[in-house]
Backbone as CSV, one residue per row, in Angstrom:
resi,resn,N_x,N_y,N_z,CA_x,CA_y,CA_z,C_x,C_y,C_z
1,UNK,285.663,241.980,-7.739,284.376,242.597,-7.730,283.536,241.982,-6.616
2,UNK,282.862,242.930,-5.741,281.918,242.427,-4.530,280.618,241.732,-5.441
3,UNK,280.473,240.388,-5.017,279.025,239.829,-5.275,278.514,239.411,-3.991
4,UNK,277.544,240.135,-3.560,276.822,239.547,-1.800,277.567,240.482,-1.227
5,UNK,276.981,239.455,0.198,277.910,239.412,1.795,279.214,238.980,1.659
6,UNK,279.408,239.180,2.858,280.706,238.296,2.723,280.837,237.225,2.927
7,UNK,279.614,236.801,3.761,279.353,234.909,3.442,279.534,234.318,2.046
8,UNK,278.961,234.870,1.205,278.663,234.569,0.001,280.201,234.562,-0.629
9,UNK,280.644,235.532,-0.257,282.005,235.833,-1.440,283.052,234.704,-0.536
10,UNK,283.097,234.245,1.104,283.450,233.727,1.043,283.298,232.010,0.185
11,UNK,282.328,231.590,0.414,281.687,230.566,0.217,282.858,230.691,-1.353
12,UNK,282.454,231.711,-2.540,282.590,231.971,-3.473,284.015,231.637,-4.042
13,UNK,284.879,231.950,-2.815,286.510,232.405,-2.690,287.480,230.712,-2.524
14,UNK,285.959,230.206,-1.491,286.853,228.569,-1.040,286.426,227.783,-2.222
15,UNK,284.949,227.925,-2.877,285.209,226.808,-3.977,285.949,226.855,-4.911
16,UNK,286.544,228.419,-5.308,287.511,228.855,-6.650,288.998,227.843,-5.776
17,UNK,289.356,228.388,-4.625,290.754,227.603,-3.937,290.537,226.091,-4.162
18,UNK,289.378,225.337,-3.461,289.610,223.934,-3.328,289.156,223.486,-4.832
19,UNK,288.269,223.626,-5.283,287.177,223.162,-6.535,288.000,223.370,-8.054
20,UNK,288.911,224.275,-7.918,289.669,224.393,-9.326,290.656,223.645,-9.806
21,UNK,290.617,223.133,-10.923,291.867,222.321,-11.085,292.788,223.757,-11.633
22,UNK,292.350,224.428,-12.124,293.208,225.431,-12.931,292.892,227.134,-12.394
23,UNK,294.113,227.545,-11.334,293.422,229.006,-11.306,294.633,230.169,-11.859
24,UNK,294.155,230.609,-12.039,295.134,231.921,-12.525,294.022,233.427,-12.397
25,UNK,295.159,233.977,-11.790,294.046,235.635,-11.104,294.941,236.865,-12.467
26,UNK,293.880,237.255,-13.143,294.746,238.819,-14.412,293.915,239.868,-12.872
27,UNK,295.300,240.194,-12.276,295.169,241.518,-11.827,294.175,242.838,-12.276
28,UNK,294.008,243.668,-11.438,293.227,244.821,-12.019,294.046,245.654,-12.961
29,UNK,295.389,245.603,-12.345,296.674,246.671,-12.812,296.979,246.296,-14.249
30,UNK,296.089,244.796,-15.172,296.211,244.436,-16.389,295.594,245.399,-17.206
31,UNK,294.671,246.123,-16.247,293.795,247.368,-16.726,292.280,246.412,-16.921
32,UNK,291.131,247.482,-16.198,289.639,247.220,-16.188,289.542,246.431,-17.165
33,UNK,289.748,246.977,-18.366,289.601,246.391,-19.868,288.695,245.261,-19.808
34,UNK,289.800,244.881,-19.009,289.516,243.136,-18.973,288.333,242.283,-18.361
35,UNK,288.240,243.004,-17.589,286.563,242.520,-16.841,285.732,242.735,-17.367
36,UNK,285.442,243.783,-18.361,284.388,243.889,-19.159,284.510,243.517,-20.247
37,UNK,285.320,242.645,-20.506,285.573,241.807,-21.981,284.283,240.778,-22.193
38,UNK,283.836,239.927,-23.163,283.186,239.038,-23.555,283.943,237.519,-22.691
39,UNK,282.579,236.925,-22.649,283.681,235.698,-22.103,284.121,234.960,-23.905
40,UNK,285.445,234.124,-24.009,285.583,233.419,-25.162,286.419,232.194,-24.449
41,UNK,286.047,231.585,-25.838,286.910,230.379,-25.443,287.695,230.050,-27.272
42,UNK,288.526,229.061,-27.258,289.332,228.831,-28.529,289.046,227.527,-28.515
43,UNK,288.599,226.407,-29.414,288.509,225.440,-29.230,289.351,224.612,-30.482
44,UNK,290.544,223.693,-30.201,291.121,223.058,-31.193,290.535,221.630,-31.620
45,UNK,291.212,221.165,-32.165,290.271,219.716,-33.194,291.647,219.172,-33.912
46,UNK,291.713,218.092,-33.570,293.088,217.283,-34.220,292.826,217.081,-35.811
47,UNK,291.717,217.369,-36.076,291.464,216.716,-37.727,290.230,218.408,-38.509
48,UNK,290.230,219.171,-37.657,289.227,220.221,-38.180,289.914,221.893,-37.526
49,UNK,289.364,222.683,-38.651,289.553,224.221,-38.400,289.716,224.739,-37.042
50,UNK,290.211,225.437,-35.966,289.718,225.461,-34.617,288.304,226.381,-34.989
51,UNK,288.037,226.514,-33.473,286.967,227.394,-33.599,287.064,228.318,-32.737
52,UNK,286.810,229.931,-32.872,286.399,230.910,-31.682,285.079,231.133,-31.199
53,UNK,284.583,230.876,-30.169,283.061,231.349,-29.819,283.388,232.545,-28.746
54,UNK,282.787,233.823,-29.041,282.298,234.694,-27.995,281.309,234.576,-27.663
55,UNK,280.824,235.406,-26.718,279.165,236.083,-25.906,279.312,237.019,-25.349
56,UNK,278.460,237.900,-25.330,278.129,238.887,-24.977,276.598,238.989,-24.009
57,UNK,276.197,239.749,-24.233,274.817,239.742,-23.222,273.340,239.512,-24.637
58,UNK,273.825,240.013,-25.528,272.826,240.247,-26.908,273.645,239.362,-28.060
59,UNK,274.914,238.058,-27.885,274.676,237.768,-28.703,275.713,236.150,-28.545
60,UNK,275.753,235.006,-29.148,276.527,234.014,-29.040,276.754,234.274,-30.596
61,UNK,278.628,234.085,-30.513,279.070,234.047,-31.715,280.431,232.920,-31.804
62,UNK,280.329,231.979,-32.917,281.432,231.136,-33.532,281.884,231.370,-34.607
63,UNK,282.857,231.309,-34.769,283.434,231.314,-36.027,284.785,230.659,-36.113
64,UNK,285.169,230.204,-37.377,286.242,229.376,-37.674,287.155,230.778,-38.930
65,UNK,286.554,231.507,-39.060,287.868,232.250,-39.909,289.147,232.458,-39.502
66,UNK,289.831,233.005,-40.380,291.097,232.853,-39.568,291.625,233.946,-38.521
67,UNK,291.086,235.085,-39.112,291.178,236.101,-38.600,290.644,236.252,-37.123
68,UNK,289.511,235.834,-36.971,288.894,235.458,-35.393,289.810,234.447,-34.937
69,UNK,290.257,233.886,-35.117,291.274,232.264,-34.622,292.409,233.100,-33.946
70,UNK,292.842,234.024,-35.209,294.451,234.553,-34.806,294.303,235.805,-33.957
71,UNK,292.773,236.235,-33.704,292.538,237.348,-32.744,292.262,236.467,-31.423
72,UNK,291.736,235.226,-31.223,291.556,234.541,-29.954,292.997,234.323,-29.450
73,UNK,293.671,233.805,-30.347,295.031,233.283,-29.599,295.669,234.903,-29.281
74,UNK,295.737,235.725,-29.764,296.630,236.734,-29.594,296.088,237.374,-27.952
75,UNK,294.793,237.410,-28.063,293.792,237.642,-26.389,294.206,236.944,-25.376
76,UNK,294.502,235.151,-26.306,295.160,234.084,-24.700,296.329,234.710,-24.518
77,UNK,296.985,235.108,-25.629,298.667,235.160,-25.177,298.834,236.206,-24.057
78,UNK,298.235,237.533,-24.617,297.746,238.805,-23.735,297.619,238.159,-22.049
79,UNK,296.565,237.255,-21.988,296.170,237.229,-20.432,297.396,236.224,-20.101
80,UNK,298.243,235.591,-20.380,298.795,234.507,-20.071,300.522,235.177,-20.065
81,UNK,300.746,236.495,-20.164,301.397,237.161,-19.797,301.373,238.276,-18.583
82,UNK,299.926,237.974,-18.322,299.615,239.248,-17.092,298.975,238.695,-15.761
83,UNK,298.925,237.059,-16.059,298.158,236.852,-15.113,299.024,236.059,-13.859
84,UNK,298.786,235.852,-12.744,299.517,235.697,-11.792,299.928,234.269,-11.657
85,UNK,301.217,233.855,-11.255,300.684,232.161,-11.619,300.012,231.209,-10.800
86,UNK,300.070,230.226,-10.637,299.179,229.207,-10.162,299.212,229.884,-8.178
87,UNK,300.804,229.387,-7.929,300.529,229.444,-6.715,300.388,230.894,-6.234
88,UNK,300.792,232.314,-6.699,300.579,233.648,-6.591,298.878,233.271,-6.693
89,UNK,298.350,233.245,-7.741,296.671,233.105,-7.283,296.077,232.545,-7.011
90,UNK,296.662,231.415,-5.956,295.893,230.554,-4.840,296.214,231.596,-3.688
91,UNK,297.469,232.018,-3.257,297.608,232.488,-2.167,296.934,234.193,-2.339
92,UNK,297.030,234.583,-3.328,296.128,236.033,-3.208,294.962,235.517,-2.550
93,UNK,294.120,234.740,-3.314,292.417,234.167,-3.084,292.632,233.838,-1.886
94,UNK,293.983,233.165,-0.714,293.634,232.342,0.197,293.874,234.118,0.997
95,UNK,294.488,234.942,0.870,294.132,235.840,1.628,293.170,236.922,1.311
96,UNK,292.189,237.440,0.371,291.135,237.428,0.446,290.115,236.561,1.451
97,UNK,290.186,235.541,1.485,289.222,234.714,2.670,289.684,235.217,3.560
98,UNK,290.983,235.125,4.160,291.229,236.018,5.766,290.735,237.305,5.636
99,UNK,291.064,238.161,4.608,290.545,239.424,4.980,288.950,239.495,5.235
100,UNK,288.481,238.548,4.764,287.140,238.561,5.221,286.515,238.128,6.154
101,UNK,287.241,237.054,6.718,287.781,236.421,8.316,287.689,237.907,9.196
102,UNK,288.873,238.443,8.417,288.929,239.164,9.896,288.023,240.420,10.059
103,UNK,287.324,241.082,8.674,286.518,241.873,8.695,285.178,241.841,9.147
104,UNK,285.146,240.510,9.097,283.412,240.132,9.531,283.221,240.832,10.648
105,UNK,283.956,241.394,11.765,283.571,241.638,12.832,283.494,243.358,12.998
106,UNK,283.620,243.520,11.809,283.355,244.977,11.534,282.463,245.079,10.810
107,UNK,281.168,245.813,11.009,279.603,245.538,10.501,279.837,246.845,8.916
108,UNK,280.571,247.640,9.494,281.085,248.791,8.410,282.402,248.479,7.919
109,UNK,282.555,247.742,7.473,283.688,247.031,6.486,283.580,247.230,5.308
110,UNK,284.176,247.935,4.382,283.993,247.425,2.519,284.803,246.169,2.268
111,UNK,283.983,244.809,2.188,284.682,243.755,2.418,284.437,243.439,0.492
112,UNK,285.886,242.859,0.275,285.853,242.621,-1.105,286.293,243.781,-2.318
């Protein structure tokens, strides 16, 4: 997704490459779906229930039932089958930055 210039998206593109300890790219071809999902996270605990937290734009939600638990993990498993691996989505991202390298010099570019 374009955010800015292309200064910006570069800027955007080198801190995801150098700054990440962990990258992994879910393709578009995983289907849109996915970009407009909630962000979540799963959080485990050596001695307690895990927990699921979503968000949305209207709402922060946690819960420890089980049913939310076994719907978070089933979502990780989902992206962790579609998503590209480490070095496939360093080198996509590292050519994104060239393409924007080399587009800059085209003022009518759809860069991004």
């Amino acid at each position: 997704m374009r955010v800015g210039d292309a200064r910006i998206m570069e800027e955007q593109y080198l801190r995801m490459l150098f700054h990440t300890h962990i990258l992994r790219i879910i393709p578009m071809s995983a289907g849109a779906a996915v970009a407009t999902r909630s962000s979540r996270m799963l959080f485990s605990f050596e001695k307690h229930t895990p927990l699921a937290y979503s968000e949305t734009d209207v709402a922060q939600v946690f819960a420890h039932d089980g049913k939310a638990i076994a719907n978070s993990r089933e979502f990780f498993k989902w992206l962790e089958a579609r998503a590209l691996d480490e070095g496939q989505s360093r080198s996509l991202l590292a050519n994104y930055v060239s393409g924007l390298r080399e587009d800059s010099h085209d003022p009518g570019a759809d860069l991004a």
